[in-house]
Structures are given as structure tokens and as C-alpha cells.
VMD Tcl script that draws the C-alpha trace (Angstrom):
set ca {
  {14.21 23.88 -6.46}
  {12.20 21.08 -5.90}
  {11.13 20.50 -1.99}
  {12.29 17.03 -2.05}
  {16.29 17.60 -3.00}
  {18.59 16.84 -0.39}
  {20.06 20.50 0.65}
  {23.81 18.75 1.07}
  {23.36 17.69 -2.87}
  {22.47 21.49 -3.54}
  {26.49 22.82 -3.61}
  {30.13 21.71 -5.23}
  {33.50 22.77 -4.20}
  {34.34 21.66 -7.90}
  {35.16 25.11 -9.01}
  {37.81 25.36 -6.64}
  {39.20 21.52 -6.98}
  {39.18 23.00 -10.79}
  {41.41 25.73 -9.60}
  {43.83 23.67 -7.60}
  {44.68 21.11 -10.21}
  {45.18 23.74 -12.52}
  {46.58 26.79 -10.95}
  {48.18 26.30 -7.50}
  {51.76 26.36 -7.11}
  {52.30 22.57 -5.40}
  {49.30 20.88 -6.47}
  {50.04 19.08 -3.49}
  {46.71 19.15 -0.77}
  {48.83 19.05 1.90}
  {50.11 21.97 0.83}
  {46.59 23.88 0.55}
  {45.70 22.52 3.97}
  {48.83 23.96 5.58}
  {48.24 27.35 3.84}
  {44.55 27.75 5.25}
  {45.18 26.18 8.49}
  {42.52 23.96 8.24}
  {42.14 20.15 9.73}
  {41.56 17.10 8.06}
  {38.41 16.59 8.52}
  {37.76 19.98 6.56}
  {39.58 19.36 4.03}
  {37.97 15.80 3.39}
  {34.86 18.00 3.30}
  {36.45 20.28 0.28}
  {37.54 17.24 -1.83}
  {34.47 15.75 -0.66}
  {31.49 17.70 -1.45}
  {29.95 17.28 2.05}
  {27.76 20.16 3.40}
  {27.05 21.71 5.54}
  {30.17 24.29 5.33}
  {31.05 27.02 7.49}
  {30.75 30.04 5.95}
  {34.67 31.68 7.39}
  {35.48 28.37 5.69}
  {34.85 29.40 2.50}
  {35.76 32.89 3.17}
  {39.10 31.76 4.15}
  {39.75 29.96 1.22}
  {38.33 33.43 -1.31}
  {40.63 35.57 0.88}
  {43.63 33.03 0.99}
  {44.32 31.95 -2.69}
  {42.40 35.89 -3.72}
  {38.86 33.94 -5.61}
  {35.48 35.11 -6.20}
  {32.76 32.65 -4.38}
  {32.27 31.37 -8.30}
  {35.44 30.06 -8.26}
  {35.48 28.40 -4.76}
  {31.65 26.57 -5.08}
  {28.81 26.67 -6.89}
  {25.08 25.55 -6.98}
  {24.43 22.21 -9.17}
  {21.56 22.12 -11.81}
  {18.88 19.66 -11.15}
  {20.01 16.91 -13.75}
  {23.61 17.14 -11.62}
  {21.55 16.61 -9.04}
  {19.25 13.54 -9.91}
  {22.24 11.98 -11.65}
  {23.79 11.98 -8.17}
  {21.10 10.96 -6.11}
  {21.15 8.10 -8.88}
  {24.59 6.98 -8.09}
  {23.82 7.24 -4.16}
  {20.45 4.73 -4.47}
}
mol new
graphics top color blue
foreach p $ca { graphics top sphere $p radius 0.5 }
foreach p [lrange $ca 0 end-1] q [lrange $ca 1 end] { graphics top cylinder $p $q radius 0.2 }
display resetview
């Protein structure tokens, strides 16, 4: 990776926004937050994309709804990447 990408821009919880819409029971983030005990503020994080991110966080969600770390987050590609930097400018 290039030494001049923003490390927040590296990671997406888009895998596991993915997985809500099309697996969880409710569909309802309310819902989600209530089953991982987690605060608002986190949760805007999730929907969010805004690192950094505890890692019990994540692990929390992988043990909670029983995903791999592929299908919580991932790692963007550089055009992902300079797209959004795009958008931010």
C-alpha cells in the first residue's frame, strides 16, 4: 500500500452490512445493536465505515451472529480507495 493512504480508508464493514440486509432475522439495526450490546456511537461506526475499531468489537460481532472476519470487514483495493478519497476532496 502506498505510504500516503489514509489508514481509516484502508477497511469496510460492507461485508457484514451485506450480511444484515440479506440474512438477519429483523433487518431492523436496532435489533443488531440490542443483540451485541453495543452503543450508538458504535454502531454509527459499523454503518459508517469509521476506523479505528476495537478489535472485541469485531470479535463480538464473528462470535454473535457465528461469521468468519471475511464476512464482518474487509480490506479495500486501491481504486476503492482513490475513488473515495475522490468523493471526500
Amino acid at each position: 500500500m502506498s505510504k500516503n493512504i489514509d489508514p481509516n480508508l484502508l477497511f469496510t464493514f460492507e461485508p457484514f452490512r451485506i450480511w444484515f440486509t440479506t440474512s438477519h432475522t429483523t433487518k431492523r439495526k436496532m435489533h443488531v445493536q440490542k443483540e451485541l450490546g453495543f452503543g450508538t456511537k458504535t454502531m454509527s461506526k459499523i454503518w459508517g465505515d469509521q476506523f479505528p475499531m476495537r478489535s472485541d468489537i469485531i470479535a463480538k460481532i464473528c462470535l454473535t451472529y457465528d461469521l468468519k472476519l471475511d464476512q464482518v470487514m474487509r480490506m479495500r483495493t486501491k481504486d476503492e480507495i482513490e475513488k473515495l478519497k475522490e468523493s471526500l476532496d
